[in-house]
C-alpha positions in Angstrom: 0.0 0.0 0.0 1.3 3.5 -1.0 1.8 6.0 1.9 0.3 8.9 1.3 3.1 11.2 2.7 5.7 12.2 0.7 9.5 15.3 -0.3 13.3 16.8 -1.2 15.2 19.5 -0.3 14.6 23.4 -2.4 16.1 23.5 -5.7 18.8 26.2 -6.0 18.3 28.2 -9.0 19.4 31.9 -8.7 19.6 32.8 -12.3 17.0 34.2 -14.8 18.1 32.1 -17.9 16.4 29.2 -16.4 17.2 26.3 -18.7 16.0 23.0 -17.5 16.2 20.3 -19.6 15.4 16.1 -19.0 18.5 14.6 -17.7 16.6 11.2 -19.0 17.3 8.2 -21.2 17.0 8.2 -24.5 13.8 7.1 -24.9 13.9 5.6 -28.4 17.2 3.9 -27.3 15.6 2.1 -24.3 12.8 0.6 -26.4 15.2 -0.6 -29.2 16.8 -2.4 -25.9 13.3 -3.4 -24.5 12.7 -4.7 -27.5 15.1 -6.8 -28.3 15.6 -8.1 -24.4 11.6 -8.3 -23.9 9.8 -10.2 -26.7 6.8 -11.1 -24.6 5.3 -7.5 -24.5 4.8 -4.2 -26.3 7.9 -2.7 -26.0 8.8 -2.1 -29.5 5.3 -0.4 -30.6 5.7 3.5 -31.0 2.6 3.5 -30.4 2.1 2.5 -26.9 3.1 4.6 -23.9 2.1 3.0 -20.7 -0.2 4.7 -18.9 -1.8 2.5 -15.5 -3.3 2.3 -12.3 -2.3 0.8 -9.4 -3.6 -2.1 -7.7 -7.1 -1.5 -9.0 -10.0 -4.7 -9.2 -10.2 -5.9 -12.8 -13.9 -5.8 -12.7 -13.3 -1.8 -13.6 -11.1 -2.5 -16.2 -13.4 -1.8 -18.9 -14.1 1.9 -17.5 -10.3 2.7 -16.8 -10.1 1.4 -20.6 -12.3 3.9 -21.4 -10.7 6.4 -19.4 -7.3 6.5 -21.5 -5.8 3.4 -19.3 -3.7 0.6 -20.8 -2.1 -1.5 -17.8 -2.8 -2.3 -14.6 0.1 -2.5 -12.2 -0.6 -4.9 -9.4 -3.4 -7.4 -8.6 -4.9 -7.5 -4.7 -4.0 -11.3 -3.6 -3.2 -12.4 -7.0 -3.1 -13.0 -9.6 -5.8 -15.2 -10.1 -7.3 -17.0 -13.3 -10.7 -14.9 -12.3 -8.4 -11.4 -12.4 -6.3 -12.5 -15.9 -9.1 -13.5 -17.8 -11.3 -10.4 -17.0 -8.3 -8.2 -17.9 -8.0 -10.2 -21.1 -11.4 -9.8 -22.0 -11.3 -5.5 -21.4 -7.6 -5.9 -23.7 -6.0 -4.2 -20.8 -2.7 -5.6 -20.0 -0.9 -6.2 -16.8 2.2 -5.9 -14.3 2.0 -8.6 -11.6 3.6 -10.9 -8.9 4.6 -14.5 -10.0 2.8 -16.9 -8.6 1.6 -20.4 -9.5 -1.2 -19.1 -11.7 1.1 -16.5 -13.7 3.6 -18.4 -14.4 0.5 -20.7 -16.3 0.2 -17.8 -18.6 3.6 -17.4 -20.0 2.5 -17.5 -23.5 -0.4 -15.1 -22.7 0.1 -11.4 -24.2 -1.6 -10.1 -21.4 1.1 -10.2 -18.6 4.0 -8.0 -19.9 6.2 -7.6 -16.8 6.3 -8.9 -13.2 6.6 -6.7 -9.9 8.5 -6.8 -6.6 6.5 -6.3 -3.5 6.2 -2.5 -3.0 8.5 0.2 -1.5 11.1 -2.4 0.0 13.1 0.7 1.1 10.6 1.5 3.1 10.6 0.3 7.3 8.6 -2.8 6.6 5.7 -4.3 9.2 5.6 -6.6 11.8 1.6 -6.1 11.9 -0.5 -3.7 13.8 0.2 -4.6 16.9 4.2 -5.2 16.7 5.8 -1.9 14.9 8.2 -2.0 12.1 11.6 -3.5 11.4 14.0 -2.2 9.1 14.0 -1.5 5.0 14.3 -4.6 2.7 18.3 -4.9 1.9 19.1 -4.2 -2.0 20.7 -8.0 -1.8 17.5 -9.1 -1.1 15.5 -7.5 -3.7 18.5 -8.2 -6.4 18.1 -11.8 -5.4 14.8 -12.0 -6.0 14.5 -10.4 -9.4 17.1 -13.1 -10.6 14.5 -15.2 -9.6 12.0 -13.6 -11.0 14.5 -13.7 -14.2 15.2 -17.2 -14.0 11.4 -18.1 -13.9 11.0 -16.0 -17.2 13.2 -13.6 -18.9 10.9 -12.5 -21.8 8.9 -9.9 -19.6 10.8 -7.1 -17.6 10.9 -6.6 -14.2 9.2 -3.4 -12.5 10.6 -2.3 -8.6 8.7 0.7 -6.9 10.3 2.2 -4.0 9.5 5.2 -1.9 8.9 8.8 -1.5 12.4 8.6 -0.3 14.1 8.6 -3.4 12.9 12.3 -4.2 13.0 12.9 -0.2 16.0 12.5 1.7 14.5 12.8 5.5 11.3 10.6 4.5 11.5 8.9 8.0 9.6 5.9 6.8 12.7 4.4 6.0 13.6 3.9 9.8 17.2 2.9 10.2 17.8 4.1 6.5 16.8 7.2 6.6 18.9 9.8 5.2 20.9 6.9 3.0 20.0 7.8 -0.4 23.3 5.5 -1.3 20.9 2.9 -0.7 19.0 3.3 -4.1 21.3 2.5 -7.2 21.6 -0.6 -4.9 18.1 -1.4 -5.2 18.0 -0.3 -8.9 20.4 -3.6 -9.6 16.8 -6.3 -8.7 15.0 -4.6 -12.0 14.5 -3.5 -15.7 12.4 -0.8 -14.9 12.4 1.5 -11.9 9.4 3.8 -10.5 8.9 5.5 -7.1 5.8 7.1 -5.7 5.3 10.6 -4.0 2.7 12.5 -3.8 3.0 16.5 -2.7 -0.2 17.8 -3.4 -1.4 16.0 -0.4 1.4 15.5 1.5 1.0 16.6 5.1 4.7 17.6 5.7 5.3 21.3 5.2 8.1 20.4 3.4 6.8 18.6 0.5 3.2 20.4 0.8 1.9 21.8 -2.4 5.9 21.5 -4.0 4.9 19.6 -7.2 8.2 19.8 -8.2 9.5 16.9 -5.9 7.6 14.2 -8.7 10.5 15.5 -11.6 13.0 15.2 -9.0 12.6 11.7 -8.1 12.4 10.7 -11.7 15.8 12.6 -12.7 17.3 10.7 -9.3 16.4 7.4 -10.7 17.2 8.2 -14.4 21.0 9.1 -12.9 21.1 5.8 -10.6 20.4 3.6 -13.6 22.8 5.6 -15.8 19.7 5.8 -18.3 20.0 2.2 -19.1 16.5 1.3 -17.9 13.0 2.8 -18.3 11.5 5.0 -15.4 8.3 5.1 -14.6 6.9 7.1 -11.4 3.2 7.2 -9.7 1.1 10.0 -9.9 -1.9 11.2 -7.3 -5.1 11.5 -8.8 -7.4 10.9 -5.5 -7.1 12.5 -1.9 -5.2 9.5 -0.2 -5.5 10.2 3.4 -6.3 14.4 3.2 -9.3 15.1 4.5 -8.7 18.5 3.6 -7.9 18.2 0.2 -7.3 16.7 -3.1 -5.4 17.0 -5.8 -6.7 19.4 -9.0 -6.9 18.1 -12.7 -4.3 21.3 -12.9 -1.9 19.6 -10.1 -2.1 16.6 -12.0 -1.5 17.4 -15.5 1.8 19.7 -14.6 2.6 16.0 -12.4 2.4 14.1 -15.4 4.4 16.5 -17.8 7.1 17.3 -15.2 7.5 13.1 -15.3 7.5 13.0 -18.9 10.0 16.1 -19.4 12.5 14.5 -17.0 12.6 11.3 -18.5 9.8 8.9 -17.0 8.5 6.5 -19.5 5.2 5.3 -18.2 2.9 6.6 -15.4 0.7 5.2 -13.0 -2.1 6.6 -11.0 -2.7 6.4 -8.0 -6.3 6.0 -7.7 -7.5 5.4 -3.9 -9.0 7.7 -0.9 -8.2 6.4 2.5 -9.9 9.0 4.6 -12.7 10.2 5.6 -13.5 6.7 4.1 -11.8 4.1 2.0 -12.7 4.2 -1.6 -10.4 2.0 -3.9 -11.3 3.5 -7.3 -11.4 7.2 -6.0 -10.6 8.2 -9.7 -13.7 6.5 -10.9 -16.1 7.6 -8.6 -14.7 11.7 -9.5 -16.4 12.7 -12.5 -14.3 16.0 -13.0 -10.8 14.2 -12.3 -11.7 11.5 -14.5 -12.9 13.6 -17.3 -9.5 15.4 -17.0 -7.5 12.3 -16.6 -9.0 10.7 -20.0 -8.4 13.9 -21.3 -4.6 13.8 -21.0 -4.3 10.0 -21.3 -5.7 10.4 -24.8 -3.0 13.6 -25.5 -0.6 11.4 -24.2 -1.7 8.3 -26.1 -1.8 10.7 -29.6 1.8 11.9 -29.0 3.3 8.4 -28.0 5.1 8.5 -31.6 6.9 11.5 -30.4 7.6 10.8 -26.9 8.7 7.6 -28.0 11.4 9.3 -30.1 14.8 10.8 -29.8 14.8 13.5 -27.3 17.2 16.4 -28.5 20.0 17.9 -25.9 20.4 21.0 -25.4 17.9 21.9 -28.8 16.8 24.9 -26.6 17.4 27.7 -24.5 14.7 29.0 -21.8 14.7 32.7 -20.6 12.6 33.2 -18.0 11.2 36.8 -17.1 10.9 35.9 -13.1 13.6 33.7 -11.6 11.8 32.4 -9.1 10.2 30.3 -12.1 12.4 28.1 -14.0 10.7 26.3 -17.1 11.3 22.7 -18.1 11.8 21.7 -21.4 12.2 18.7 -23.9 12.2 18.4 -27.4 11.4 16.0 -30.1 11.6 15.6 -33.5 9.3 13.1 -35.4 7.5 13.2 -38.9 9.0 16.5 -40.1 7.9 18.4 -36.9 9.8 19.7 -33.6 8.0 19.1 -30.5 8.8 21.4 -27.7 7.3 20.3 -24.4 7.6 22.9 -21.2 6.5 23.1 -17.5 6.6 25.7 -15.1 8.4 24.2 -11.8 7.4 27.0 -9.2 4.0 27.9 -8.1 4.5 31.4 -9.9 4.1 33.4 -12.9 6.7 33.9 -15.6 6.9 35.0 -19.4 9.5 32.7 -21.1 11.4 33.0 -24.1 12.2 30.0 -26.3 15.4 29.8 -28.7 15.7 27.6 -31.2 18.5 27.5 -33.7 17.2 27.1 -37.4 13.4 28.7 -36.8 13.0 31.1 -39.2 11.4 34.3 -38.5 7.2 34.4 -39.3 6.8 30.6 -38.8 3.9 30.1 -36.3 4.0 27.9 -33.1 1.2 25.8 -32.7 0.7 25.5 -28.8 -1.0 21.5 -29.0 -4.7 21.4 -27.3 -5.0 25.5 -26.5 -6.4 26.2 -29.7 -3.8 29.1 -30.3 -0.6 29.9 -32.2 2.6 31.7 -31.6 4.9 34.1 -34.1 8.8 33.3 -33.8 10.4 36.8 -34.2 14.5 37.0 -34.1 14.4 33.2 -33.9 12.1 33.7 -30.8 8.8 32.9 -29.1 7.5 33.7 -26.2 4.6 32.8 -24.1 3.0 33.0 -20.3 3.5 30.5 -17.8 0.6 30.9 -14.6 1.7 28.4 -11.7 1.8 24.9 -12.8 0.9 25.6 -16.2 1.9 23.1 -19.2 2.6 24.2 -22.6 2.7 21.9 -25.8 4.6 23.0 -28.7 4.7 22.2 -32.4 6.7 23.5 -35.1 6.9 22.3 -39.1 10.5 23.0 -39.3 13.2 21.3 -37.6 15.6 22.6 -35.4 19.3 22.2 -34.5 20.8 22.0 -31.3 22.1 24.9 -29.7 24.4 26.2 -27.2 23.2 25.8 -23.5 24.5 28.6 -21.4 24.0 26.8 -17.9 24.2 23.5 -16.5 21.1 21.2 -17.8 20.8 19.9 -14.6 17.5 20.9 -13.1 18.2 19.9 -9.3 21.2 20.8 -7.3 22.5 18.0 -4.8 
């Protein structure tokens, strides 16, 4: 079960040219490897971008379908032949333990990767009534994903941890806390690595309302696996254990876009309420997050060609008007178009300027979903970010890479 607290320590950025830009894997590079290491699965379709929920019945499959959704990660005591063949039936595929049943399905397109327990960096239980003992060791969870390996190596192997690798004091990790040395340790037992926090309802001060703490956990794990391995992260999308709030369809969009800018390769949502009651599928039961969810899956879904593509380093330079505010970027090329993707990371308000070598003056920006269009003047555009806001760009010409005045690095240690 995710915890529903969650953090990291401020970012230092002091300077107004604010050029952030994904520290991540090549993502068109780490298919071509999935693909060729994992034949059981859907790694080599441009076309697919995993987008899930977590440890959801499969009786709702058939509405998260609907809702954008393509995997489910995690199956409540299972799996069971009940659980696989409902999934089968809706199409939707699945992450999973192995078990006795599973490992029936091998030849079944359903199951395309197996899971460790979750957060084994966190303290584990001893039950309600005995406390906690310390995290699972890294040995441990390597050994197991041999296992895992051994039992079948045609389907990758997914590890989530913690809110503690984006949040070095997280003291769920008991005796580990403040041992962020622990994680490329841990990164060893898998093929693909995700993590969970979750700061629009965090109840620590620290990580409170600080969306920012989702891109740095993703660039943390995209350095520990020395962008050899897909990341994936989780994403709230229901109030968890805040009675006091929840998280907005704004929150969760600049969530998402933050992942995808600094390299995560699928999302998953996590969909339950624990307080003031428990509701499993929160998401389902909130008509204006799920419209707005669907809503981004299928934007998501409709660009998987191009975030499935080459990402281009250091294609761009950001100016940003108020350094307080310093913009995200990535950018794509695919089908004779450059995709700039941008984020605000600071609950402000900025005007940034984009540079991009090779745009010729009187071309027009098409800002993707907003219905509106940009002018490039001197090789420029230049556009509004209000707090949290996402912006989606398309151009018909293709750029070259430019010069990057600052470090690309988004987060300070």
């Amino acid at each position: 079960m995710k915890s529903a607290i969650r953090t990291i320590h401020p970012l230092a950025v002091a300077t107004a040219l604010a050029v952030v830009t994904a520290a991540g894997a090549d993502a068109a590079a780490c298919r071509e490897g999935f693909g060729a290491a994992f034949t059981n699965a859907p790694w080599t379709d441009a076309n697919f971008f995993p987008l899930a929920v977590w440890l959801q019945v499969p009786a709702n499959a058939e509405r998260y379908r609907q809702a954008g959704i393509n995997t489910y990660v995690g199956l409540w005591n299972g799996p069971t032949e009940a659980q696989l063949t409902t999934l089968k039936k809706s199409g939707m595929k699945v992450i999973c333990a192995q078990n006795e049943v599973s490992l029936r399905y091998l030849g079944d397109p359903t199951i395309i990767g197996w899971m460790h327990g979750d957060e084994p960096d966190n303290a584990q239980s001893f039950g309600a009534r005995f406390g906690w003992s310390a995290p699972i060791p890294p040995g441990k969870v390597v050994g197991r994903y041999r296992q895992m390996r051994a039992a079948d190596a045609s389907r990758p192997v997914l590890l989530n941890l913690g809110q503690g690798v984006a949040w070095d004091g997280w003291y769920g990790r008991g005796t580990r806390n403040h041992h962020p040395e622990d994680y490329p340790e841990y990164l060893e037992g898998c093929d693909i690595a995700s993590f969970d926090i979750y700061p629009a309802v965090h109840q620590s001060k620290e990580v409170a309302g600080n969306l920012w703490f989702v891109a740095r956990g993703v660039e943390r794990l995209v350095r520990w696996t020395e962008g050899k391995k897909p990341v994936w992260n989780c994403i709230e999308a229901a109030r968890l254990d805040n009675v006091d709030g929840k998280p907005t369809p704004h929150e969760v969009r600049c969530e998402v876009w933050m992942s995808l800018i600094h390299g995560s390769r699928g999302i998953i949502y996590f969909v339950h309420q624990f307080k003031p009651k428990f509701v499993e599928a929160a998401l389902l039961d909130d008509a204006g997050m799920l419209k707005a969810v669907a809503a981004l899956n299928r934007q998501i879904t409709e660009l998987a060609p191009v975030l499935n593509s080459p990402t281009l380093r250091d294609a761009v330079t950001v100016q940003s008007t108020n350094a307080a505010v310093p913009v995200a970027t990535m950018v794509k090329q695919h089908a004779g178009a450059t995709f700039l993707f941008a984020v605000g990371m600071r609950h402000g308000t900025t005007m940034a300027t984009f540079a991009l070598k090779a745009i010729e003056d009187g071309e027009i920006v098409e800002v993707i979903g907003e219905n509106r269009k940009l002018a490039i003047l001197d090789g420029k555009f230049a556009d509004r970010f209000d707090p949290w806001d996402v912006h989606l760009y398309r151009l018909e010409s293709r750029c070259r890479a430019v010069e990057v005045r600052v470090s690309p690095r988004s987060f300070q240690e």
